[in-house]
Steps between C-alpha positions, in 0.01 A plus 500: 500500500858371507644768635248550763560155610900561481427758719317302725788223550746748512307797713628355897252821664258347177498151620516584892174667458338244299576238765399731781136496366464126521326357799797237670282170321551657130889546573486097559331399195781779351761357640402146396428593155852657483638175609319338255605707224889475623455138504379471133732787359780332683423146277487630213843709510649158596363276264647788255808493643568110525417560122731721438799305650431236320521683162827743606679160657573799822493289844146559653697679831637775220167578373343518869838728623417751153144453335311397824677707787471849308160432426403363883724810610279781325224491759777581759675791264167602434386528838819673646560739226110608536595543877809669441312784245190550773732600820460099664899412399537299852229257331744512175771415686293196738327375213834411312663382820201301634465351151858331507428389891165350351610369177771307643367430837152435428513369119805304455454339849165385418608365209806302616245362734267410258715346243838402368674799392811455313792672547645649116870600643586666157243747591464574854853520543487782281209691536442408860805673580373779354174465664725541852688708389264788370338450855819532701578846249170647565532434894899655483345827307236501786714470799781770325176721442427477896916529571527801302113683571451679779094516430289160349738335287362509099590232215563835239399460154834467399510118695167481309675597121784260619267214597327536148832495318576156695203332426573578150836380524351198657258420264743484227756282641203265596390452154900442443494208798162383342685458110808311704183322765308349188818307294586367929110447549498118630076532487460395173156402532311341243202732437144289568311756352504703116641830488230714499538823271740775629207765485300291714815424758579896521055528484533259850791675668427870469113411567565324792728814598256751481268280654734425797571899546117583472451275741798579746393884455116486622565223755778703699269807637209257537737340761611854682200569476376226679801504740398864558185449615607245787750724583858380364719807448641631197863417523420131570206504202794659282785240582236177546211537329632689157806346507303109499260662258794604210625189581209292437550494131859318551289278735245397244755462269713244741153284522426490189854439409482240762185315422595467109838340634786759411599622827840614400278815324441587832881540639560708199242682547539605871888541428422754228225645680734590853754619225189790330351547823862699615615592090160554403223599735707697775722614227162665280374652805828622641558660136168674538526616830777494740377202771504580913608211676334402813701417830327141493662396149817514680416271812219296317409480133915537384580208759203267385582577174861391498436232778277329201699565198822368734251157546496482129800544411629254731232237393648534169826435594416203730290329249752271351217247431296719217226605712375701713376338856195555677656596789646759322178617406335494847808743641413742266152518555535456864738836439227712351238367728712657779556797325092550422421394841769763667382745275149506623586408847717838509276730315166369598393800663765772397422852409376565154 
């Protein structure tokens, strides 16, 4: 029975089929139940993780840019790699790109808008310059690729091996910021609630994981699907729709995070999410197969990309106050607005 249903979550042709059975009314109650199911996995993994601060002393930030991001980040690796294996790496490639475009455009900017985010220099002057900076190295590979190809330009699996030997590299001099981050940690809350038992905080978090990537992983093809049938084509439903739906679970997350009043999981989170979606997720599927790269990554999805992470980093920098400003946060999600809106009003239409 368990592997049956592994199969199921993990089977894309599997799951495509399955969808493609259900009458357009039964993919909304789907797709509402998913949301549902993101919503509640996505409170429990943060209630766990608040705990868990509390009892390592770490800054809440470090646990969302480790803990929380690699965990939010699987649906995305999960996704890509899949596509990667089963001859779709263009979706491999979009998935991890639109994922950074959505994650900071869409997520953070909501949630500067909907609350005071503070700004933990210690941290994002570290790790967000490694958040720009794995961007900026996986757009250099990309445009040398096209330089030096004369057919499609391909991320090789070597970029892939190197990308995983990064993010390993990266998660180990995190853990070293997050020993220094904790003895500088100037949140030293006083906890309102007990402790509850470390079985029961790690019970929360990876519960509310594999509830978040159950729910990410039957919600995406219920949207294509959906999308399908009213005509969207795939390269849009690939970049938008999948993209937004690996992304939800760093969206719940940022709610949640939100509405129990620790919005600073949320920056860490998103940081260390942009940082896996180029080590992690286009590093696994690059490593599995080499990646093609479309000619729209270079005139659309690469600039977006770095026009956003550019927005944040400067935002950082400018925020001498400790927060970040709603303004802020309206940019950025006017920025990915544009780039959904563009996306659709240039494909609408296009060839399959």
């Amino acid at each position: 029975m368990d592997n049956s249903i592994l199969q199921w979550i993990g089977d894309e042709a599997l799951l495509q089929s399955a969808v493609a059975g259900q009458t357009t009314m039964v993919l909304l109650v789907i797709i509402v139940a998913c949301i549902a199911l993101l919503s509640k996995g996505a409170d429990w993994m943060i209630d766990g993780v608040v705990d868990l601060a509390e009892r390592t002393g770490l800054p809440k930030i470090v646990i969302g840019a480790t803990v929380v991001s690699l965990g939010t980040t699987l649906p995305e690796a999960f996704v890509s790699v899949m596509a990667a294996y089963m001859g779709n790496p263009g979706l491999a490639l979009g998935n991890g790109v639109g994922s950074i475009i959505a994650d900071t455009g869409l997520i953070f900017g909501l949630t500067c808008l909907l609350a005071a985010v503070p700004v933990n220099r210690f941290i994002l002057n570290r790790t967000g310059w490694v958040q720009v900076g794995s961007a900026v190295l996986l757009v250099i590979i990309a445009v040398i690729a096209l330089v030096t190809t004369d057919g499609e330009p391909m991320l090789q699996r070597w970029v892939g091996f190197m990308f995983l030997g990064l993010l390993a590299a990266y998660l180990y001099v995190t853990y070293l910021w997050a020993k220094q981050g904790s003895d500088l940690s100037v949140e030293e809350e006083v906890s309102e609630h007990e402790l509850m038992s470390l079985s029961k905080s790690w019970t929360l978090v990876i519960g509310g994981l594999v509830m978040v990537i159950i729910g990410a992983r039957i919600l995406v093809p219920s949207a294509s699907e959906i999308a399908m049938r009213f005509g969207v084509p795939d390269d849009v439903i690939a970049a938008t729709m999948v993209a937004f739906g690996t992304s939800l679970p760093e969206l719940m997350t940022a709610i949640a995070a939100i509405r129990k009043g620790h919005p600073e999981i949320t920056v860490g989170n998103i940081v260390g999410a942009d940082v896996l979606n180029v080590l992690f997720v286009i590093g696994a599927a690059a490593a599995a197969v080499p990646l093609a790269i479309p000619p729209n990554f270079f005139y659309f999805h690469f600039p977006a990309m770095l026009i956003i992470l550019f927005s944040f980093r400067v935002f950082i920098s400018m925020n001498r106050e400790g927060v970040f400003h709603r303004w802020q946060g309206a940019w950025l999600l006017g920025v990915y607005i544009t780039y959904v809106v563009l996306q659709y009003a240039l494909n609408i239409g296009a060839a399959h």
